[in-house]
C-alpha positions as CSV (number, residue, x, y, z in Angstrom):
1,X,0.0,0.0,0.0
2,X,1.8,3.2,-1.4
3,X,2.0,6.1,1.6
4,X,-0.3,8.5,1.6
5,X,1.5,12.1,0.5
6,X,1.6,14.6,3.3
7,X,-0.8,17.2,3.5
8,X,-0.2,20.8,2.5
9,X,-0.3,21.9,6.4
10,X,2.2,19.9,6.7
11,X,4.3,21.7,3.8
12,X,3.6,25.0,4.7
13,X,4.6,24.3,8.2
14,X,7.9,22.7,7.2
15,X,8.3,25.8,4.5
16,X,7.5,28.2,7.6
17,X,10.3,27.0,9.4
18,X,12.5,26.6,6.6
19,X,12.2,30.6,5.9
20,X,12.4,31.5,9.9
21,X,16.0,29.5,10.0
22,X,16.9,31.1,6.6
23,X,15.8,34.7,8.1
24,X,17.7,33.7,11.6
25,X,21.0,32.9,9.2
26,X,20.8,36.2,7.7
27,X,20.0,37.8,10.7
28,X,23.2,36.3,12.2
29,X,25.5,37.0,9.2
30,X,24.3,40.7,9.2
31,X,25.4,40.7,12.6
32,X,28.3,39.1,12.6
33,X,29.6,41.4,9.6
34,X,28.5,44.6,11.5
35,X,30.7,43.7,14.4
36,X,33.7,42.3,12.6
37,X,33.7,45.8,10.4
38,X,33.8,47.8,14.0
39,X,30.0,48.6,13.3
40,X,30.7,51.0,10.5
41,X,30.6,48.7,7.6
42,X,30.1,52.0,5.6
């Protein structure tokens, strides 16, 4: 019996937290950047 495909709650809730880790990495890089510059990256 083939399994049955998961539902699209389930999709959009693994998307959801897919895009939250995605936006924490940025977040992270941003920061990390900022303080290696001396927080003048200008």
């Amino acid at each position: 019996m083939p399994l049955k495909p998961p539902t699209r709650e389930i999709l959009n809730r693994e998307r959801r937290s897919q895009l939250r880790f995605l936006l924490v990495l940025a977040v992270a890089a941003l920061l990390f950047t900022v303080a290696r510059t001396g927080w003048r990256p200008w």
